[in-house]
N, C-alpha and C positions, 0 to 999 in steps of 0.2 A: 286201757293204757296201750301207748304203742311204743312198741321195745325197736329201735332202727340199730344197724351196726350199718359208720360211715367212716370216713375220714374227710380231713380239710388239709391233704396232701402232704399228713404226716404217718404214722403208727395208726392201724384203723382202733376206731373204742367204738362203745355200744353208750346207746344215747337214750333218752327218754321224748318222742313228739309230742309238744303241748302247746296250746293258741296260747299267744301272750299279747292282746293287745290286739286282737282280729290278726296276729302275725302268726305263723310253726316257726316254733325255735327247737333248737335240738339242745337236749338238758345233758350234759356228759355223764357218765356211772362208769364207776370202775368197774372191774373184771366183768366176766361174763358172765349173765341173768339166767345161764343155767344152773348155774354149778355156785354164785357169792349172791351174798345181799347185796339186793339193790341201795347205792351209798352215791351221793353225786360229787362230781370232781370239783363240780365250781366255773365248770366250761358251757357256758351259753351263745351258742351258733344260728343265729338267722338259717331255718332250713334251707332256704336257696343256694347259701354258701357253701355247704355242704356237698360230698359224693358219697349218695346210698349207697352203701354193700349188700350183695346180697344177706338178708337179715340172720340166717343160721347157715353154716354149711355144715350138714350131717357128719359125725365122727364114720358113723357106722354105712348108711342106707338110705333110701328112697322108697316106700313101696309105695307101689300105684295101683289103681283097680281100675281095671276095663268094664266097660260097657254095662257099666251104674248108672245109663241114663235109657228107657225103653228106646225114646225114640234117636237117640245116636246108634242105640244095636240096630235098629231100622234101619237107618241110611247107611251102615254099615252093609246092609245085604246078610245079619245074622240074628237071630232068636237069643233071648236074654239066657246066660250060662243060667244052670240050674244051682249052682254053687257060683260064691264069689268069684271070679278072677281077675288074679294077681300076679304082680310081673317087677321086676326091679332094674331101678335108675340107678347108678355110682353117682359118690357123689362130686364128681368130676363131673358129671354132667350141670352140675347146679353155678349158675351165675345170677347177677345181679341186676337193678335195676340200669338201664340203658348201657347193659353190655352186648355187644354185637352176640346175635346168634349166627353160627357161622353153620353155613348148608354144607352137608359132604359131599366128598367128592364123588360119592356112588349114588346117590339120590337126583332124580329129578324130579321128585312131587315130597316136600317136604310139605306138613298141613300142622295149624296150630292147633291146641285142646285147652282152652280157658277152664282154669280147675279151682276149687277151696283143698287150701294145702292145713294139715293138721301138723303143727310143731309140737312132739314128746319132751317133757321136761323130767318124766319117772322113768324108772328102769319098766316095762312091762311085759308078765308074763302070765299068760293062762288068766287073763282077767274076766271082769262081767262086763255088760254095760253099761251096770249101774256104778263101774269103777271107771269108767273112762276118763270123767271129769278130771280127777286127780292125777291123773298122769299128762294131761295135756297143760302144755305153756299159753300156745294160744293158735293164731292162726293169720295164714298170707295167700297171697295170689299167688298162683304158676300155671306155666305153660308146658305141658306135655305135648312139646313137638316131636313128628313121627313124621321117617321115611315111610310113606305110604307103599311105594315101588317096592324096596324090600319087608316089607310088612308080609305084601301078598304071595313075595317068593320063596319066603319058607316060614316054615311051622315055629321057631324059636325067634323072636323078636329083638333080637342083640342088635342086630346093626338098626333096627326099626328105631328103637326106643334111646339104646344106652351112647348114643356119637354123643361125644363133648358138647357142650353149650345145649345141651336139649332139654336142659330144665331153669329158666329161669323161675324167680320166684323172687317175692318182695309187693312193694316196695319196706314195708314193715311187718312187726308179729302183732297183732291185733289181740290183746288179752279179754280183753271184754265185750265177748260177744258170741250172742245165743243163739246157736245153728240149731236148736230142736222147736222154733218155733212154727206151728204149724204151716204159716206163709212162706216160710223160706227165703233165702236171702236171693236176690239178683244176682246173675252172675252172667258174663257177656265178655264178648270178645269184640276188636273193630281191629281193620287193615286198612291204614294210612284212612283212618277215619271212618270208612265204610264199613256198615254192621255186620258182621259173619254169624254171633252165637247170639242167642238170648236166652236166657233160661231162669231157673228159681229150682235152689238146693232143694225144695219140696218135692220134687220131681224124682231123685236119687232111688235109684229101686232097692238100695241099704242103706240105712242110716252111718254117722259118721262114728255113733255108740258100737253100732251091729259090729262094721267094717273092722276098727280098732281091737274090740275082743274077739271077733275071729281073726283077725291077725295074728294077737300075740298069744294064739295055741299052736302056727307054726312059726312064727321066727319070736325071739326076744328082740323087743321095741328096747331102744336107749334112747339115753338124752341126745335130744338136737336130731334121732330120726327125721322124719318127712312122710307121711300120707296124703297121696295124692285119690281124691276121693271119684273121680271120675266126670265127667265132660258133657257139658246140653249137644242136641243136634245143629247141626249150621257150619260142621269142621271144612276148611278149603283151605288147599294151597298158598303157601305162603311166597311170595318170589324173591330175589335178593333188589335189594333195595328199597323192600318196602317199612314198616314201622309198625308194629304189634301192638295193642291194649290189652291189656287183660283188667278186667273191674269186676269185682266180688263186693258187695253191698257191707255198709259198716267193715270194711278192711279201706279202699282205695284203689287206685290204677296202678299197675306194672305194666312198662314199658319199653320195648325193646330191638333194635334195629335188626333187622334182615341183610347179611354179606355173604358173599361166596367169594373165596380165594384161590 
């Protein structure tokens, strides 16, 4: 199932994406799919008509993992942590499908990170990984973009990671779909068309079970969280003006303009 939150340039609602007819239509549902039954309003919208919202914006958090992929710690120029590491987005950083990501003003090498975002639907704390399941909604595309320039100018990652507009994500929550399959899901990146990332979640130096229960022994996971599970090698510079993809296999493409103001 894929859960979208849009509007058609009234009050945003949360929608149900389903083919009708070789067509996506958006199925309307009242309240919010974390928190009410799913119930439909009666509202059926040609998804073209539609404007996707970003699909959850986190009550609480963002947390993201670094250098979950060998060979991104590679072209990084560093050796995989011996321990997870973990760093957190606001969720002020999070927008939507074809919202301008806007570069700051202190960065001049801003670079994309095509990720599998995990959406929390349970409260979660001090769990296993055999409980993961149950606490996860489902799951979308995002973009952990990072000032690279201050990345490497200091030890705490605040301006690197957490500047406004640096976490897109969407275009939908993709509820059914099996990231522990041994092949792993495709997951890539393109700039104004051209390939940057390629990769397959199989590759993940922790699983997204692993990641989650160690997670939630230090912070409590809530509903509508974000786990951002880490990134293939191929990350480059993004410029203003250009146009981002991000595609995660069995979710879809997010999309997202490049501006500087």
């Amino acid at each position: 199932m894929r859960i979208a939150r849009f509007t058609t340039g009234e009050d945003p609602m949360y929608g149900i994406v389903s083919e009708k007819d070789g067509r996506d239509m958006v199925y309307g549902i009242t309240g919010d799919p974390l928190y009410t039954e799913i119930r439909p309003t009666g509202t059926i919208v040609p998804l073209e008509d539609v404007r996707l919202l970003a699909p959850v914006i986190p009550r609480s958090k963002v947390v993201c993992v670094g250098k979950n992929y060998a060979a991104h710690a590679a072209e990084m120029g560093s050796e995989l942590p011996e321990q997870a590491l973990f760093f957190l987005k606001p969720n002020t950083a999070v927008v939507g499908p074809g919202d301008p990501v806007v570069l700051p003003s202190y960065s001049e090498e801003v670079s994309l990170e095509a990720e599998l975002a995990v959406v929390i639907k349970r409260m979660a704390k001090d769990i296993t990984p055999e409980q993961v399941a149950d606490h996860v909604l489902g799951y979308t595309c995002a973009n952990d973009l990072t000032a690279r320039d201050s990345q490497r100018a200091e030890n705490q990652w605040f301006r690197a990671k957490a500047f406004d507009t640096s976490c897109p994500i969407g275009p939908w929550i993709e509820t059914d779909l099996d990231v522990t399959a041994p092949a792993g899901l495709s997951i890539s990146s393109h700039v104004d068309g051209e390939i940057a990332q390629q990769g397959t979640t199989a590759d993940m130096v922790r699983s997204v079970t692993e990641l989650i229960a160690e997670i939630s022994t230090v912070v409590t996971l809530l509903p509508g969280d974000l786990v951002l599970t880490g990134t293939p090698a191929g990350v480059r510079t993004v410029p203003a003006g250009a146009t981002v993809d991000i595609t995660v296999e069995g979710i879809g493409t997010l999309s997202n303009p490049i501006v500087r103001r």
